[in-house]
DRENVEXKOL-900931 format. One record per residue (C-alpha): residue in one letter; chain; x, y, z. Coordinates in pm, whole numbers, always signed. Example, Ala and Ser with C-alpha at 12.3 -4.5 7.8 and 13.67 -1.06 7.14 Angstrom:
<atoms>
<atom code="A" unit="A" c1="+1230" c2="-450" c3="+780"/>
<atom code="S" unit="A" c1="+1367" c2="-106" c3="+714"/>
</atoms>
This chain:
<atoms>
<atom code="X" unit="A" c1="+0" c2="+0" c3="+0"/>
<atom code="X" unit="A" c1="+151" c2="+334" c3="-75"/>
<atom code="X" unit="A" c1="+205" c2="+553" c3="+158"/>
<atom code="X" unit="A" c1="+108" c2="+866" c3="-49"/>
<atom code="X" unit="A" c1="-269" c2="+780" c3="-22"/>
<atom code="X" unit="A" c1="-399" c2="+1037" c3="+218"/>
<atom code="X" unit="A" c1="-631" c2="+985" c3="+526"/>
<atom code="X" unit="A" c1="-960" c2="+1026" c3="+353"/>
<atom code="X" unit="A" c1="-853" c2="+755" c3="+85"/>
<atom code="X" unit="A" c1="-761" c2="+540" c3="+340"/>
<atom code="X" unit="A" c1="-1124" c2="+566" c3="+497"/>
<atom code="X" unit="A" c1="-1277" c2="+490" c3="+219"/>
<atom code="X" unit="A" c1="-1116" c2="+192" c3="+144"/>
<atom code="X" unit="A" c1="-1139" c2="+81" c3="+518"/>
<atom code="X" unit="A" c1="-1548" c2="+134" c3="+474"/>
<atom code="X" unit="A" c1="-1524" c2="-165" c3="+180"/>
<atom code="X" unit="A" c1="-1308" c2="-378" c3="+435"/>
<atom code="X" unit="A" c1="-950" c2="-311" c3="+257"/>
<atom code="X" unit="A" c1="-741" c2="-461" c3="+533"/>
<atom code="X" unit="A" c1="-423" c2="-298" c3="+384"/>
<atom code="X" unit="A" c1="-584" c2="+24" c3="+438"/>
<atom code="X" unit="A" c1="-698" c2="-56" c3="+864"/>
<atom code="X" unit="A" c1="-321" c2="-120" c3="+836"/>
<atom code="X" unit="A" c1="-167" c2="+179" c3="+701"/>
<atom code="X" unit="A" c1="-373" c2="+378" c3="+929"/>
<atom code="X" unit="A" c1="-267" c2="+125" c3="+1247"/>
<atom code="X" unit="A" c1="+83" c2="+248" c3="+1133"/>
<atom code="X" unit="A" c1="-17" c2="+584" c3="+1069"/>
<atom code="X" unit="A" c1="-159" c2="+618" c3="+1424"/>
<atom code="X" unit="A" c1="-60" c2="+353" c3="+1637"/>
<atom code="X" unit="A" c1="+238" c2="+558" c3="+1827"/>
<atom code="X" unit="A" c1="+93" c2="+906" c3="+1839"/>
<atom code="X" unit="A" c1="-229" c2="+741" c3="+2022"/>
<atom code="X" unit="A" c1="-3" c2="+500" c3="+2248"/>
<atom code="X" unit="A" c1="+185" c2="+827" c3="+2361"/>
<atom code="X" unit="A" c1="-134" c2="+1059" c3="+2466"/>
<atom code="X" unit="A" c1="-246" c2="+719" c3="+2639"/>
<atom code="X" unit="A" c1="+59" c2="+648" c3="+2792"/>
<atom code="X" unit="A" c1="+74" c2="+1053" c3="+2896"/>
<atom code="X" unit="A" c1="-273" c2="+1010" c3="+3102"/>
<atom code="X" unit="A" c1="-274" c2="+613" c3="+3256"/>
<atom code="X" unit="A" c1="+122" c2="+631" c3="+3345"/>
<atom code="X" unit="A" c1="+134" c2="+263" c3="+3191"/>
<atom code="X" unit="A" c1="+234" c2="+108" c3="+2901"/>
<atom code="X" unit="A" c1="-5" c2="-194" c3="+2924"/>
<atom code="X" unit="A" c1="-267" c2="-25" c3="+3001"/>
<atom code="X" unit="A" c1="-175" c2="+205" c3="+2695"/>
<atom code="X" unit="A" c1="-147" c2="-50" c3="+2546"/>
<atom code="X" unit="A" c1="-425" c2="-202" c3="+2565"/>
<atom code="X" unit="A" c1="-630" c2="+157" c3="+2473"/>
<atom code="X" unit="A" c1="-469" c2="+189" c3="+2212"/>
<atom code="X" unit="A" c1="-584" c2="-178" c3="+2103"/>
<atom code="X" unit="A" c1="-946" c2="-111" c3="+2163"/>
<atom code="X" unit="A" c1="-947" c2="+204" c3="+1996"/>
<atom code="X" unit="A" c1="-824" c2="+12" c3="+1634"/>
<atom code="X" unit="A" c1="-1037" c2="-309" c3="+1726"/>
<atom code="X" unit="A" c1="-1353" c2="-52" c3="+1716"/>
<atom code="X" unit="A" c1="-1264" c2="+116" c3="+1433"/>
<atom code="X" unit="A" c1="-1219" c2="-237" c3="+1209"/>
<atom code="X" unit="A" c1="-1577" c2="-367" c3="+1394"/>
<atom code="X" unit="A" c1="-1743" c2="-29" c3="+1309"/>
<atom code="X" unit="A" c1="-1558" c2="+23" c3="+986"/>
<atom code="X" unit="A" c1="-1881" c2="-22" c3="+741"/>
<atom code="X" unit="A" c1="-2140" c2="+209" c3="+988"/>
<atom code="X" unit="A" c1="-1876" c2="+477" c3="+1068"/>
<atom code="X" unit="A" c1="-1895" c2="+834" c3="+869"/>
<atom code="X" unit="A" c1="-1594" c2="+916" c3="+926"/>
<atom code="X" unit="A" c1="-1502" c2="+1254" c3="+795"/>
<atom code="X" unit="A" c1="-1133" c2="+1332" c3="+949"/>
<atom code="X" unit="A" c1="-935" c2="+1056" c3="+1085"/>
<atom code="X" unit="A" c1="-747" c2="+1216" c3="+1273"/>
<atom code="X" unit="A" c1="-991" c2="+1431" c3="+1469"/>
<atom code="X" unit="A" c1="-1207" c2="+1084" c3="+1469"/>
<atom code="X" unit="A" c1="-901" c2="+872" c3="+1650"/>
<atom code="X" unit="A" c1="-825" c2="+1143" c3="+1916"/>
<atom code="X" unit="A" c1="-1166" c2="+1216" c3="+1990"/>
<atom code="X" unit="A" c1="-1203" c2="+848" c3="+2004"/>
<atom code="X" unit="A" c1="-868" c2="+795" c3="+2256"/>
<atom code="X" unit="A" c1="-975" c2="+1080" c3="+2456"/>
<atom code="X" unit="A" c1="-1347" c2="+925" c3="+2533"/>
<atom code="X" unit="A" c1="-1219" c2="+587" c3="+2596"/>
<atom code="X" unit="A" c1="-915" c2="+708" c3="+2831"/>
<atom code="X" unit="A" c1="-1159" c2="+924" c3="+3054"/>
<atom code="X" unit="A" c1="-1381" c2="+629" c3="+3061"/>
<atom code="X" unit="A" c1="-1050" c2="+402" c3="+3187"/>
<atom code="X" unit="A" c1="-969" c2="+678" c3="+3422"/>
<atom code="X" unit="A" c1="-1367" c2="+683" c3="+3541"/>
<atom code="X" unit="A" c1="-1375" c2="+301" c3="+3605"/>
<atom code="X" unit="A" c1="-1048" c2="+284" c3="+3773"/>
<atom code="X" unit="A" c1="-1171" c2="+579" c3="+4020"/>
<atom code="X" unit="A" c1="-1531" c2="+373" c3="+4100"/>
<atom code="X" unit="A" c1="-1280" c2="+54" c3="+4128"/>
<atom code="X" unit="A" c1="-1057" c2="+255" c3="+4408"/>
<atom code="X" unit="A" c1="-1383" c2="+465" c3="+4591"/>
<atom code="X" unit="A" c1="-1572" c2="+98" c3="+4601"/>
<atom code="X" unit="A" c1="-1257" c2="-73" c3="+4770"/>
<atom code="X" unit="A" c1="-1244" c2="+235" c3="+5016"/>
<atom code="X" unit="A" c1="-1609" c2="+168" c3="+5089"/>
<atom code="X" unit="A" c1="-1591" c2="-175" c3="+5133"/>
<atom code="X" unit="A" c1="-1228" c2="-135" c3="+5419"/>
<atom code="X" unit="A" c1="-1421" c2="+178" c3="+5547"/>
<atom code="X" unit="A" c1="-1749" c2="-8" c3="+5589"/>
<atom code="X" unit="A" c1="-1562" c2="-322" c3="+5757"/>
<atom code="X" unit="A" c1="-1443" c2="-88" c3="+6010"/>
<atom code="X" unit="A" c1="-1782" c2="+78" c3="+6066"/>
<atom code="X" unit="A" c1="-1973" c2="-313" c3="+6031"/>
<atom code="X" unit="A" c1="-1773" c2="-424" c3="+6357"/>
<atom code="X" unit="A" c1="-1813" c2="-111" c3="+6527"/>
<atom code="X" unit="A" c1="-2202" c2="-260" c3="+6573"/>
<atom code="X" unit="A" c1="-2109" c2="-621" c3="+6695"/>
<atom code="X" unit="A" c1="-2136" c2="-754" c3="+7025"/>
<atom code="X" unit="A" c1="-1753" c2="-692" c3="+7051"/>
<atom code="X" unit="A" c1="-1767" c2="-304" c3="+7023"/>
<atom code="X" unit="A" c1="-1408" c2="-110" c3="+7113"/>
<atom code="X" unit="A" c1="-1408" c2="+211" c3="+7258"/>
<atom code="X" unit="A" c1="-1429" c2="+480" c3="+6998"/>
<atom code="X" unit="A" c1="-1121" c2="+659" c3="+7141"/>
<atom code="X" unit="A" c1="-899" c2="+313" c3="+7085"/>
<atom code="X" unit="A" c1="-1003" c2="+245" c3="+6709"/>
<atom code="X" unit="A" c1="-940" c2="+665" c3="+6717"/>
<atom code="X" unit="A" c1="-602" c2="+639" c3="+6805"/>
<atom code="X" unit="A" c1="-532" c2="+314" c3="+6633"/>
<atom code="X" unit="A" c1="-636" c2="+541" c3="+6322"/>
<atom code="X" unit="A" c1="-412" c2="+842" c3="+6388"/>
<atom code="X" unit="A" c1="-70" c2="+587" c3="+6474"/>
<atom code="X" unit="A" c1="-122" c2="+421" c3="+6138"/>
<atom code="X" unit="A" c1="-129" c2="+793" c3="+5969"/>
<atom code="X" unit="A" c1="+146" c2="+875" c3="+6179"/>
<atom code="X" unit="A" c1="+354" c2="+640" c3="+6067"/>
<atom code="X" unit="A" c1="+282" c2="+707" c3="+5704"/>
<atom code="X" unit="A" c1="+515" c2="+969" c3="+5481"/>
<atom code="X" unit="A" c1="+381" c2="+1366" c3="+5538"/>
<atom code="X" unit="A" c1="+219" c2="+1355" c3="+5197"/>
<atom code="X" unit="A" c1="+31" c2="+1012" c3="+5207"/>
<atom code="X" unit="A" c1="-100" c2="+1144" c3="+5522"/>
<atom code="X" unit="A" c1="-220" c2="+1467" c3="+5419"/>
<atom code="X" unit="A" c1="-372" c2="+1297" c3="+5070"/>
<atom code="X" unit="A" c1="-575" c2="+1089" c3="+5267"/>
<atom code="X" unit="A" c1="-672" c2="+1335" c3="+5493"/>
<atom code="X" unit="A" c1="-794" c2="+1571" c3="+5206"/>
<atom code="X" unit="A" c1="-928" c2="+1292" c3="+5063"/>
<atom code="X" unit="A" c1="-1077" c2="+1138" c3="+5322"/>
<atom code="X" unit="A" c1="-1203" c2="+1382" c3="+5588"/>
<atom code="X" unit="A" c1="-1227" c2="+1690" c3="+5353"/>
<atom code="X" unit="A" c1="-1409" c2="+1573" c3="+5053"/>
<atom code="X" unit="A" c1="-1149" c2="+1713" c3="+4841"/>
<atom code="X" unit="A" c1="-1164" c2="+1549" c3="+4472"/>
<atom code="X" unit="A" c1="-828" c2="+1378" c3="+4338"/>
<atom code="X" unit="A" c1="-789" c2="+1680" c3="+4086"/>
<atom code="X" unit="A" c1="-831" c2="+1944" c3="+4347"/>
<atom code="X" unit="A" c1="-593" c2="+1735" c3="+4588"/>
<atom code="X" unit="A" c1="-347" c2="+1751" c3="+4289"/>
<atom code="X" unit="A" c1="-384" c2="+2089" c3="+4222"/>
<atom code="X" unit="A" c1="-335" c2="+2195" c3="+4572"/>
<atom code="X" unit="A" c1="-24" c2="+1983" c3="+4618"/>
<atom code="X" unit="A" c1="+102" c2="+2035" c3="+4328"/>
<atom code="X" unit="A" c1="+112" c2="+1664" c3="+4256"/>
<atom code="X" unit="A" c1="+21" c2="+1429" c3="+3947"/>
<atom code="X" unit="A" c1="-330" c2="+1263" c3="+4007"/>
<atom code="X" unit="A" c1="-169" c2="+971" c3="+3949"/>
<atom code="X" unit="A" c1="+81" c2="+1049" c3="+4249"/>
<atom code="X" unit="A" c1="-262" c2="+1113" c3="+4473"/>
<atom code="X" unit="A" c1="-427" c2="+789" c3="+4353"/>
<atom code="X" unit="A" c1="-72" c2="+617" c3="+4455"/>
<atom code="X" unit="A" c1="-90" c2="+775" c3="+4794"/>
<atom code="X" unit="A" c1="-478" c2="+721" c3="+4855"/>
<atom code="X" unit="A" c1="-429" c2="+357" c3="+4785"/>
<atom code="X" unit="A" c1="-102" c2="+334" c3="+4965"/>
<atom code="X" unit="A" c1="-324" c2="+468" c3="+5294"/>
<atom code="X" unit="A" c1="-590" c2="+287" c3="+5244"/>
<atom code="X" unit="A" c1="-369" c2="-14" c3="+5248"/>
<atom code="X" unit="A" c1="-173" c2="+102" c3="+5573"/>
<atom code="X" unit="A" c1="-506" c2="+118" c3="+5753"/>
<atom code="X" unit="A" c1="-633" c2="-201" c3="+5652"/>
<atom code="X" unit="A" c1="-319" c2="-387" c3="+5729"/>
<atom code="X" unit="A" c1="-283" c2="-122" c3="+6096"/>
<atom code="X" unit="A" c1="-654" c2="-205" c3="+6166"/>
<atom code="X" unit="A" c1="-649" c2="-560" c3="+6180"/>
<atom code="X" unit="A" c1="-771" c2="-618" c3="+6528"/>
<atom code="X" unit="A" c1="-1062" c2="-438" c3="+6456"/>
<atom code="X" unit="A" c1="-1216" c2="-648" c3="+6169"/>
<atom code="X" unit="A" c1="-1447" c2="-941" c3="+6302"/>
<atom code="X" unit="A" c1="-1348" c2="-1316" c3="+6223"/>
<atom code="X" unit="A" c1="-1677" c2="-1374" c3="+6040"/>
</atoms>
């Protein structure tokens, strides 16, 4: 296939199913997508893996797609399925805070309730023994409602850094608050 054909020849012929074509645009696009995925999930697999879904759509959706720019089409494309990545993997990490969070709170009400000042300062020596910043990322996080952009913003920090440090908490407290978790 030559390389001279331009994008909108190239769409054409991937509308009749010319598989050269799906593959002169895969090498067209393949590393410029890869690199604003890689940019916004920090890793390559999962860039990857974008970046795989992204050409395994457009071959499935190749005869109903009116494609009128490809290169407009494929960002906008990358850009929709990245924020949904990003929106799953924040549900993933709030649902696995609710679930330590509601362990704590779902032994609080057995028949084997500790003092509220103990699992207090059981709480505060597992932050305290956690770096400054994972501290005060959970905290914001945590007790102030603050959303992982506006943590990152006010740090002046990656949101990937505060996702690290909200899961490296949330980790310290489940492994500090052992005790406190019932045996059923």
């Amino acid at each position: 296939m030559s390389k001279s054909l331009t994008d909108e020849q190239l769409v054409t012929q991937l509308h009749e199913s010319n598989k050269r074509a799906f593959e002169e645009i895969y090498e067209r696009y393949w590393y410029k997508l890869f690199c604003i995925s890689y940019h916004q999930v920090g890793s390559r697999e999962e860039a990857e893996e974008l970046v795989h879904d992204i050409f395994e759509s457009l071959w499935n959706r190749r005869q109903e797609s009116g494609i009128r720019n490809l290169n407009t089409y494929l960002m906008i494309s990358m850009k929709y399925r990245i924020a949904n990545f990003i929106k799953s993997r924040i549900t993933w990490r709030k649902y696995r805070e609710y679930l330590i969070l509601n362990k704590i709170q779902e032994n609080y009400a057995t028949d084997e309730i500790v003092d509220f000042s103990d699992l207090s300062k059981a709480i505060d020596q597992v932050m305290s023994r956690l770096p400054e910043k994972t501290s005060r990322v959970f905290q914001l996080s945590r007790f102030e409602h603050q959303s992982v952009k506006a943590i990152a913003e006010e740090l002046n920090i990656s949101e990937k850094a505060v996702e690290y440090h909200i899961t490296k908490s949330l980790k310290a407290l489940k492994d500090g608050l052992w005790m406190y978790q019932s045996s059923n």
